[in-house]
DSSP file (Angstrom, degrees, kcal/mol; ACC not computed):
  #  RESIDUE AA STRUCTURE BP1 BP2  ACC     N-H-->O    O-->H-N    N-H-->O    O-->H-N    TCO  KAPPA ALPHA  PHI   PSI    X-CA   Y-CA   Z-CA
    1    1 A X              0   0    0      0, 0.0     2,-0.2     0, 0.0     5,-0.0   0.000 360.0 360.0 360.0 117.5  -13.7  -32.5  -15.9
    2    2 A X    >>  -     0   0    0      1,-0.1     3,-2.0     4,-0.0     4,-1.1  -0.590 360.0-115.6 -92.7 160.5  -16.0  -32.0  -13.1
    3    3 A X  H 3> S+     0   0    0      1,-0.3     4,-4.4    -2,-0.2    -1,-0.1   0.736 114.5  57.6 -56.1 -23.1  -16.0  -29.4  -11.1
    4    4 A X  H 3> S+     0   0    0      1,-0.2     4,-1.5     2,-0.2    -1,-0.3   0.966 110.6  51.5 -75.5 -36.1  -14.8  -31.9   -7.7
    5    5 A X  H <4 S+     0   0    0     -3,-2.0     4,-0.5     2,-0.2     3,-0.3   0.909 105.2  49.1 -70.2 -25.9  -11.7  -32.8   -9.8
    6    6 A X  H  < S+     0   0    0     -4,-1.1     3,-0.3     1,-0.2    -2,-0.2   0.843 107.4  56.6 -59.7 -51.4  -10.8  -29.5  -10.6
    7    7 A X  H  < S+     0   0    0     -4,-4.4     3,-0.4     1,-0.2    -1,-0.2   0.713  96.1  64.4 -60.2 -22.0  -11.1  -28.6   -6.7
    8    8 A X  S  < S+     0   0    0     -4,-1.5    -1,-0.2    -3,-0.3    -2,-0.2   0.693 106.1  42.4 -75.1 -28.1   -8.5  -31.5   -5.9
    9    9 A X  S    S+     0   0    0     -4,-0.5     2,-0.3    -3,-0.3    -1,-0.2   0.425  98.4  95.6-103.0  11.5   -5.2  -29.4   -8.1
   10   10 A X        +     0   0    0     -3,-0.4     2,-0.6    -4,-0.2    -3,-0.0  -0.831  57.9 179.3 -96.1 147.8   -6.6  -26.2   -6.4
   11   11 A X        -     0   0    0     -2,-0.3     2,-0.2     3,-0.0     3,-0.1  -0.966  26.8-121.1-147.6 131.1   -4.6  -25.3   -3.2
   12   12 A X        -     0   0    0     -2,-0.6    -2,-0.0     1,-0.1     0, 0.0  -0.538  42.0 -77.0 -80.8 146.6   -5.5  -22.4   -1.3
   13   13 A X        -     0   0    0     -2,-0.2     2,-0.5     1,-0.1    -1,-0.1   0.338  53.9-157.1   4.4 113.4   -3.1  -19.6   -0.5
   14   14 A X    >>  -     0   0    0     -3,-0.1     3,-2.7     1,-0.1     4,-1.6  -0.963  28.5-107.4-130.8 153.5   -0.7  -20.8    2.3
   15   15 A X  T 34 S+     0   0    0     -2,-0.5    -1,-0.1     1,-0.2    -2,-0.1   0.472 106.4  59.0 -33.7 -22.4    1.2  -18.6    4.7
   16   16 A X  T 34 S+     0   0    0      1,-0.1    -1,-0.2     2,-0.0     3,-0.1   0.581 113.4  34.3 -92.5 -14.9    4.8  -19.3    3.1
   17   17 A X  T <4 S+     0   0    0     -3,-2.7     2,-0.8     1,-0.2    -2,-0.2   0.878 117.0  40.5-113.2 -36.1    4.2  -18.3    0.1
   18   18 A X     <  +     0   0    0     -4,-1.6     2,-0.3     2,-0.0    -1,-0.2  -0.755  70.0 161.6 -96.8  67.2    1.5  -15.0    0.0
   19   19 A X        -     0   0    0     -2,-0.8     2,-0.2    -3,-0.1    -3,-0.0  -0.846  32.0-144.2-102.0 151.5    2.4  -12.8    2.8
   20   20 A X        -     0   0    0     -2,-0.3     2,-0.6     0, 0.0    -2,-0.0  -0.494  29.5-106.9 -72.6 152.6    1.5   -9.3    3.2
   21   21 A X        -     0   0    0     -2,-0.2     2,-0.1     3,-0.0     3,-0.0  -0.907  23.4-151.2-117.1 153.0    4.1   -6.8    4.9
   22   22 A X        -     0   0    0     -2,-0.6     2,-0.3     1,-0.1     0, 0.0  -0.362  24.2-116.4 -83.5 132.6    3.5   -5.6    8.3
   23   23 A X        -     0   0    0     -2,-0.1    -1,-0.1     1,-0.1    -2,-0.0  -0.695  28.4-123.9 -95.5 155.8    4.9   -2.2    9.1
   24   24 A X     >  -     0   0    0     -2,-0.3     4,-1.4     1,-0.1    -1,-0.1   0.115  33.7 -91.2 -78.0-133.0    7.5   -2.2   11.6
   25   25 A X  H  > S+     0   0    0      2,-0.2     4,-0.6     1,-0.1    -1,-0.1   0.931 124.2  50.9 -91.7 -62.0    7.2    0.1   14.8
   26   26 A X  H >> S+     0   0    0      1,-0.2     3,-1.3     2,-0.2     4,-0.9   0.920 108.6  54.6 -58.8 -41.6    9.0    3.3   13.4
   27   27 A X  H >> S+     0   0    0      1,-0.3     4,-2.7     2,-0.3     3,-0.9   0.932 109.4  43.2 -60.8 -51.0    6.6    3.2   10.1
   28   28 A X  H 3< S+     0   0    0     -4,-1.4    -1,-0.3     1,-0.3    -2,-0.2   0.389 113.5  58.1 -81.8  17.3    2.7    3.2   12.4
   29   29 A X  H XX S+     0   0    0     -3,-1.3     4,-0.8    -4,-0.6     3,-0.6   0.451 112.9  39.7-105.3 -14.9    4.6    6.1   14.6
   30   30 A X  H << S+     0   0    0     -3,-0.9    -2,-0.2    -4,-0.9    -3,-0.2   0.896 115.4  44.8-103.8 -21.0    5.0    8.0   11.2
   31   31 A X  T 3< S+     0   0    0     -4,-2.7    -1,-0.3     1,-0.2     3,-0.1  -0.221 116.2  47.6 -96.6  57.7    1.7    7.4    9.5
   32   32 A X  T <4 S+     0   0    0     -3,-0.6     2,-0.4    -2,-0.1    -1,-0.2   0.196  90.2 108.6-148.7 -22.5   -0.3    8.2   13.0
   33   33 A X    >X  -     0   0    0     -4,-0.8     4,-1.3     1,-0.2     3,-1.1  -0.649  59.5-156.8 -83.4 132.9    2.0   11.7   13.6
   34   34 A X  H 3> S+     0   0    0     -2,-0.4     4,-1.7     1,-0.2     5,-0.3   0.842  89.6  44.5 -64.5 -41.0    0.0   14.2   13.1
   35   35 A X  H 34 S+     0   0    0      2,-0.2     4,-0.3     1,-0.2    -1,-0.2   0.578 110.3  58.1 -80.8   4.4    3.0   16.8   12.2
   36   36 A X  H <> S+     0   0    0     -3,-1.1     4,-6.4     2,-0.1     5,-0.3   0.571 107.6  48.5-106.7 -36.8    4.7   14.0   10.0
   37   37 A X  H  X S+     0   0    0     -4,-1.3     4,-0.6     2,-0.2    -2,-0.2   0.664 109.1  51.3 -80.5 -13.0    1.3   14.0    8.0
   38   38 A X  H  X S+     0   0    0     -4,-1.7     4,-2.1     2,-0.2     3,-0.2   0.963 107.5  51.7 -68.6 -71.0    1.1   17.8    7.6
   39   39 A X  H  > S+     0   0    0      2,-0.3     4,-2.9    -4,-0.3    -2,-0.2   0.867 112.6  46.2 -19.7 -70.0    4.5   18.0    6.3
   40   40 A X  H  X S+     0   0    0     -4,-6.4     4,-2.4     1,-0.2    -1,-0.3   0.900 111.4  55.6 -67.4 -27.0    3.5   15.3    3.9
   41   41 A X  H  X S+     0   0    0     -4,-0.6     4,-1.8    -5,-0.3    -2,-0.3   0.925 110.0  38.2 -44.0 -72.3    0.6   17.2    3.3
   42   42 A X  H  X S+     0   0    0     -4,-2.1     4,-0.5     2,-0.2    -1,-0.2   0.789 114.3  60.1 -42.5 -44.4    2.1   20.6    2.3
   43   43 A X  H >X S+     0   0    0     -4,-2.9     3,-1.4     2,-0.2     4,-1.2   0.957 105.4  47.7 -63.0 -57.2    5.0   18.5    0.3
   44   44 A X  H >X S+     0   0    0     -4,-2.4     4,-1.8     1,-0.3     3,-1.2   0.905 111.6  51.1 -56.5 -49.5    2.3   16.8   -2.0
   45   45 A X  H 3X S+     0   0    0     -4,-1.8     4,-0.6     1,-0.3    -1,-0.3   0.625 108.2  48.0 -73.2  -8.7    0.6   20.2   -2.8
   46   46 A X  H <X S+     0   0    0     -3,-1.4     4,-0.6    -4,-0.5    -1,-0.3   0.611 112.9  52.0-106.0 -25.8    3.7   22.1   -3.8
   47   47 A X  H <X S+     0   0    0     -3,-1.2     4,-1.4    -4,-1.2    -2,-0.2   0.744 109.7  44.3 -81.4 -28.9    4.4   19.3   -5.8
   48   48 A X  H >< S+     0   0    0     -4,-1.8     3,-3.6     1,-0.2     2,-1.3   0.716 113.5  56.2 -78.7 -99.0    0.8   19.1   -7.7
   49   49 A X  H 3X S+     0   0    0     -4,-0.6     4,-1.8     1,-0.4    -2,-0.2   0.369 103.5  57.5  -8.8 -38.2    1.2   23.1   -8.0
   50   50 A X  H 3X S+     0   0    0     -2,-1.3     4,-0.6    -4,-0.6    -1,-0.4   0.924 112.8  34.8 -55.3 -51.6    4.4   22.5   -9.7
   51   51 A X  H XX S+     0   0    0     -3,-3.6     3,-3.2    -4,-1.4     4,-1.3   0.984 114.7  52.9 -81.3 -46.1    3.1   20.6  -12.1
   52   52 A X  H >4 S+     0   0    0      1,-0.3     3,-1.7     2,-0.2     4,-0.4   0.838 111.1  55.0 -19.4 -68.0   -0.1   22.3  -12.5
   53   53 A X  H 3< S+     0   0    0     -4,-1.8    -1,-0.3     1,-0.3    -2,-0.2   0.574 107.2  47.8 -45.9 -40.9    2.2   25.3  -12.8
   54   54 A X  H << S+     0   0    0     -3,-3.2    -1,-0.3    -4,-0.6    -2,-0.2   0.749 101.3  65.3 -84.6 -30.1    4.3   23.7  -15.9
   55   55 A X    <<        0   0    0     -3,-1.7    -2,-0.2    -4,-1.3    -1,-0.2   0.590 360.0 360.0 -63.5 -37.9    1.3   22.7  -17.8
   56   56 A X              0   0    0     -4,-0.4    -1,-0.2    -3,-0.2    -2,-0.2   0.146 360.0 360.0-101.0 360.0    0.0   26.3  -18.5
């Protein structure tokens, strides 16, 4: 099979089927606040410290 028949059963990637998702409105206002990202910030380290913590 050459390679030009092979390109005739390929069909690129069409908009109905592959989509990405879009965050809505409320989601880019939480990852762009600064004080929402602290928060998560602090949360994650008390949670690695936990485990850290469990290990020893």
């Amino acid at each position: 099979m050459s390679m030009l028949e092979a390109q005739k059963n390929m069909t690129p990637y069409d908009n109905k089927t592959f989509n990405t998702m879009v965050p809505g409105p409320f989601m880019r206002y939480m990852r762009t606040n600064l004080l929402w990202q602290a928060i998560r910030f602090i949360y994650i380290n008390i949670k690695m410290i936990v485990v850290v913590a469990k290990s020893h």
